[in-house]
C-alpha positions as semicolon CSV with decimal commas, in nm:
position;residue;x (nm);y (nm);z (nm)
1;X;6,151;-1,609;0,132
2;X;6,228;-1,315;0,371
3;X;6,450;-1,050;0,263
4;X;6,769;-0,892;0,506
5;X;6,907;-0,616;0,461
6;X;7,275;-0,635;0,395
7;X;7,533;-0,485;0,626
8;X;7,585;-0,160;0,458
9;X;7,202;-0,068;0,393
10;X;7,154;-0,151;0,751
11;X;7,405;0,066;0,872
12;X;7,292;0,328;0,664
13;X;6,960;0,288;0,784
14;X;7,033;0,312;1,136
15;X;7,231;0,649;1,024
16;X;6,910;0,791;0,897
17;X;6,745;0,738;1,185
18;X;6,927;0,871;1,424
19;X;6,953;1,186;1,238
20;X;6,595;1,219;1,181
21;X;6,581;1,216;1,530
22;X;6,900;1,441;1,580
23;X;6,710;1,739;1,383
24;X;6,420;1,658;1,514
25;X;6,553;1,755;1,868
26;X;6,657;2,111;1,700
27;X;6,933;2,337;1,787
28;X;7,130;2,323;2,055
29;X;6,994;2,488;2,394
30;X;7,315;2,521;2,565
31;X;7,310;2,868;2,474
32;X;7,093;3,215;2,539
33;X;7,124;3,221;2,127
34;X;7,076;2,850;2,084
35;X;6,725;2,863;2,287
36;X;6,602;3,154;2,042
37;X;6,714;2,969;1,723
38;X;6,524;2,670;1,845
39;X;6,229;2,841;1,877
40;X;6,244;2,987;1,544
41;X;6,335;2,632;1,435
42;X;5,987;2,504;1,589
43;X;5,771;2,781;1,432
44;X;5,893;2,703;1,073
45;X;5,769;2,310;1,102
46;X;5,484;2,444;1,206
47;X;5,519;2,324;1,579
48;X;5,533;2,639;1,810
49;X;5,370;2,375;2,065
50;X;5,692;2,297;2,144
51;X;5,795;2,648;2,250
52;X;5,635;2,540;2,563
53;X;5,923;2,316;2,649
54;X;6,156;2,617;2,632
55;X;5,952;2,814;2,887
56;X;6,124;2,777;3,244
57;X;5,981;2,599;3,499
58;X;6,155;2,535;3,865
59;X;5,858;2,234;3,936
60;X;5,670;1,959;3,793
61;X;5,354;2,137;3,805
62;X;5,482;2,470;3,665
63;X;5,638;2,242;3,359
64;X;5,288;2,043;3,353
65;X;5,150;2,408;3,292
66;X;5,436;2,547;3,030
67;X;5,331;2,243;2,837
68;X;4,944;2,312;2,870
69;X;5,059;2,641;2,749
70;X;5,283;2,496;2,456
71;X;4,947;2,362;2,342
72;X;4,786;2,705;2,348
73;X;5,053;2,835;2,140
74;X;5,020;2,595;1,895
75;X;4,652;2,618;1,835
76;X;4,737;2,992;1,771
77;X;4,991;2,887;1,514
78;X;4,718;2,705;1,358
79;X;4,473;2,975;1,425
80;X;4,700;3,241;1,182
81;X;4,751;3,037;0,965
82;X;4,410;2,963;0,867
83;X;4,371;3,364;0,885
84;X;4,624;3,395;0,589
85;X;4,496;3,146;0,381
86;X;4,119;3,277;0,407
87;X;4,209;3,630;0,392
88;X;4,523;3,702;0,244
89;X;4,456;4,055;0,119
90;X;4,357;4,130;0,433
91;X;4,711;4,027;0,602
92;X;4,873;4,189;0,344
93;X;4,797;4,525;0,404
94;X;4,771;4,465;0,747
95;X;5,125;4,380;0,709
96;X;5,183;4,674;0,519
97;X;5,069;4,906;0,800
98;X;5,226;4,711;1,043
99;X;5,573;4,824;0,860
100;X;5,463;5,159;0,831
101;X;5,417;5,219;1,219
102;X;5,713;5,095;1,308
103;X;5,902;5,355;1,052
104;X;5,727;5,608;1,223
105;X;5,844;5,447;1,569
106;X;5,450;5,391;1,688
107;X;5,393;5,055;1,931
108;X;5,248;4,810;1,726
109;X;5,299;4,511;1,960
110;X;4,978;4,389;2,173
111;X;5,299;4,321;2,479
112;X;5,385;4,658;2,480
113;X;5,032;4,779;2,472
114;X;4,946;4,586;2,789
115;X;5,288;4,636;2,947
116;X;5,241;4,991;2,885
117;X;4,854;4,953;3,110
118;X;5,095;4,736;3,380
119;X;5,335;5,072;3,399
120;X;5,056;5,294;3,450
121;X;5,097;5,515;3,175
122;X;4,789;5,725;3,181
123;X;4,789;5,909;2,861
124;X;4,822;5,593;2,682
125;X;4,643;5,377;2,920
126;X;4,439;5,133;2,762
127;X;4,200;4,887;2,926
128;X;4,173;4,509;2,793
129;X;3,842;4,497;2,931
130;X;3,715;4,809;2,759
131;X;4,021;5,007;2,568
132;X;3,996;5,352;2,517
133;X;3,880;5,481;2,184
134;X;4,125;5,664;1,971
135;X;4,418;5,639;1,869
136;X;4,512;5,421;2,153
137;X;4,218;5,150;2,094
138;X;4,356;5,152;1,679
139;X;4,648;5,024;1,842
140;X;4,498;4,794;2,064
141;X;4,279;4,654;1,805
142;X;4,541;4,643;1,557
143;X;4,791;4,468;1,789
144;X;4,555;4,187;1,841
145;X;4,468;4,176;1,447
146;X;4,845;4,115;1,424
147;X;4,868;3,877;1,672
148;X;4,579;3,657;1,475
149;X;4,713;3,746;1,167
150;X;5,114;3,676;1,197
151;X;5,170;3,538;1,557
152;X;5,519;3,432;1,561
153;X;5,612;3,679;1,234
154;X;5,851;3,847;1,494
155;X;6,049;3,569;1,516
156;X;6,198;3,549;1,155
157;X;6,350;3,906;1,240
158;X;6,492;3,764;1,522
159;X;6,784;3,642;1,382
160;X;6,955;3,963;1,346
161;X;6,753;4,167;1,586
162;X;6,674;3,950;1,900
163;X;6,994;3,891;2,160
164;X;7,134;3,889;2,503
165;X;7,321;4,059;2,717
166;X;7,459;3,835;3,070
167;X;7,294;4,006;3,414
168;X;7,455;3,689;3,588
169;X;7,639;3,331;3,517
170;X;7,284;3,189;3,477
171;X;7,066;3,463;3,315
172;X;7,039;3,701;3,034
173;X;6,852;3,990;2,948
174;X;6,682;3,997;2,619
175;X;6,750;4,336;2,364
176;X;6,573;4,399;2,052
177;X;6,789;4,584;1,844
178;X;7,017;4,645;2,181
179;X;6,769;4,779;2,353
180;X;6,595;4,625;2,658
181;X;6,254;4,454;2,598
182;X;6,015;4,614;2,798
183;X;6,169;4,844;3,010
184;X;6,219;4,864;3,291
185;X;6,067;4,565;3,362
186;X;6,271;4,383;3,093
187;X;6,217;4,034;2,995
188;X;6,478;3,739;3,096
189;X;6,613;3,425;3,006
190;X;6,720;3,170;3,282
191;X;6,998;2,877;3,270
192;X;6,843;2,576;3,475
193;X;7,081;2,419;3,687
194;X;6,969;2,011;3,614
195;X;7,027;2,023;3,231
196;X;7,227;2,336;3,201
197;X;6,972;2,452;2,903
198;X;6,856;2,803;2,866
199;X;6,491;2,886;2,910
200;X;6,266;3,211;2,795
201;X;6,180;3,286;3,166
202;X;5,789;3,448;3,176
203;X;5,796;3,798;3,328
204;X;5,700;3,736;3,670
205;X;5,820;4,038;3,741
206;X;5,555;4,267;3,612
207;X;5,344;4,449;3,890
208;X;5,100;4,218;4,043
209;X;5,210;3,907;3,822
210;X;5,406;3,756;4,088
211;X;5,148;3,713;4,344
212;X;4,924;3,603;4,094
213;X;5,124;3,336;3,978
214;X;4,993;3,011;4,110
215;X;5,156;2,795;4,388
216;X;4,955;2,516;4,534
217;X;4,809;2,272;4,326
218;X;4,476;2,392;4,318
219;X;4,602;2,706;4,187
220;X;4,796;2,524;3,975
221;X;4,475;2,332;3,834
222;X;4,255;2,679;3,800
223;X;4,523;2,876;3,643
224;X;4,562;2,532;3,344
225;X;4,190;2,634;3,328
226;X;4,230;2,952;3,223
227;X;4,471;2,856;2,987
228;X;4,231;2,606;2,827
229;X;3,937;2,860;2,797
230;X;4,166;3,065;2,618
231;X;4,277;2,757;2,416
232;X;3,930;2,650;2,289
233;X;3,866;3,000;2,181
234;X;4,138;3,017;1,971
235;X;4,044;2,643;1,867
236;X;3,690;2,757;1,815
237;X;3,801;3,075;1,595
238;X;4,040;2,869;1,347
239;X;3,701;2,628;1,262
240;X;3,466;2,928;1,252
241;X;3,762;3,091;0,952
242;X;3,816;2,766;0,804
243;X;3,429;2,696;0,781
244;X;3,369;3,104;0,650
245;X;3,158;3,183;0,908
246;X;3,401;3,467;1,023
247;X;3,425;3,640;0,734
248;X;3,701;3,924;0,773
249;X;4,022;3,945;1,015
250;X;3,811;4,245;1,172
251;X;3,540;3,982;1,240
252;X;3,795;3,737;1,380
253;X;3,874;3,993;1,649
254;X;3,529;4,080;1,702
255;X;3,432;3,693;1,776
256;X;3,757;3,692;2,004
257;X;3,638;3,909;2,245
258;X;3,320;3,755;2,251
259;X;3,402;3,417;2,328
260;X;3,659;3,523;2,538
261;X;3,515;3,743;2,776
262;X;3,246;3,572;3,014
263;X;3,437;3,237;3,064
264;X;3,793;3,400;3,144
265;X;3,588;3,650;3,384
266;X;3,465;3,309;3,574
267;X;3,761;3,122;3,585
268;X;4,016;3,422;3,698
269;X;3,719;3,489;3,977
270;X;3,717;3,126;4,056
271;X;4,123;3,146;4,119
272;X;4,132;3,462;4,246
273;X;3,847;3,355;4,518
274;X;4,090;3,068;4,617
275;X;4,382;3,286;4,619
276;X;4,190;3,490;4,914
277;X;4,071;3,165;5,086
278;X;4,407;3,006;5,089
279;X;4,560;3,331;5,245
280;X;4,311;3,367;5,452
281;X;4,391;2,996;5,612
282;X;4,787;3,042;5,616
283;X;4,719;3,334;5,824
284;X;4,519;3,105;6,071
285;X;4,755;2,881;6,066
């Protein structure tokens, strides 16, 4: 004989359902503050994939690539975390440094290292190709250790430390500890005007980024390469820790660089030889 569930249990069923799915949406997005929180909220389940969706997008084939990208991010989730269970001294007093840079107000962020090669600062100019040795290439290399190591580790100081000031109605500038994030470039948030959510807005806006940003569909197509050959490397990295054939965080960076280096030079070529050959035919045109 087949069992029903009475009324009450079926009701209360139903209720547990829809708030598994109710927290399973996360906060609510209708704010600068409620965008950051849900990204926070994504990280500790262990699904930064999904910071993706909260990257803005003003097309289906920009939000087809912020997804592609959401992927990315969570492979690199995955990625540190294998890198603290396999070598959790190692972390640790990278950690430990870490702290002790930033009391003695040195850039430990891999962002600000680039965005400081982007302003042109010469005296701390470091190349990602080929950084400089020295103090700056510590930096470099220890920015990208930290990145491996504790990728989203920013984001639990966030809560205190990460808000927004209004520039219009529809956008926000982000502050770390009231001050600007990457100056003077600075680094946005946008409202979109379909579902009135707030979206981390990449930083077009840095010298050169904004005609490299892709904008026909072939573009479009060349640039979700490059994503994905950055993707498998970081795929390829978490089985080579997991397996112990990277034996040290140092080695993990090491192995980046090599994997990385000859397939990203191929695929930015490829895109930026298309870039040329589609200007090249609007100006026929």
């Amino acid at each position: 004989m087949t069992k029903t569930l009475s009324t009450p249990r079926l009701l209360a069923s139903l209720l547990g359902c829809l708030l598994l799915v109710a927290c399973d949406r996360g906060p609510d997005r209708s704010t600068p503050e409620g965008t950051i929180a849900a990204a926070r909220w994504a990280v500790s389940r262990g699904e930064a994939r999904r910071i993706g969706d909260f990257l803005y997008a003003d097309n289906v084939d920009m939000r087809r690539l912020m997804t592609r990208l959401g992927r990315f991010l969570g492979n690199v989730q995955a990625l540190g975390t294998a890198i603290q269970i396999k070598f959790p001294t190692e972390v640790s007093t990278l950690k430990a440094q870490t702290e002790q840079a930033v009391k003695e107000g040195k850039s430990t962020s891999l962002l600000t290292q680039i965005a400081g090669q982007v302003r042109g600062n010469r005296r701390a100019k470091v190349s990602l190709a080929n950084p400089s040795t020295g103090d700056a290439r510590d930096a470099f290399d220890n920015a990208l250790k930290s990145l491996f190591a504790d990728p989203y580790g920013w984001l639990t100081e966030s809560e205190t430390r990460l808000t927004s000031t209004f520039l219009t109605d529809d956008s926000v500038a982000l502050l770390w500890d009231e001050k600007p994030i990457l100056p003077p470039i600075g680094m946005v948030m946008r409202r979109d005007s379909v579902d009135s959510k707030w979206y981390f807005s990449l930083p077009i806006n840095l010298p050169g980024m904004g005609s490299f940003m892709p904008r026909t569909k072939e573009q479009f197509e060349i640039f979700g390469g490059i994503i994905k050959v950055f993707d498998q490397v970081v795929i390829d990295l978490r089985l080579d820790v997991e397996s112990g054939k990277l034996s040290s965080l140092e080695s993990v960076s090491r192995a980046a660089g090599e994997k990385t280096f000859i397939p990203a030079a191929m695929t930015v070529f490829a895109y930026a030889k298309l870039m040329e050959s589609q200007k090249k035919e609007a100006i026929k045109k």
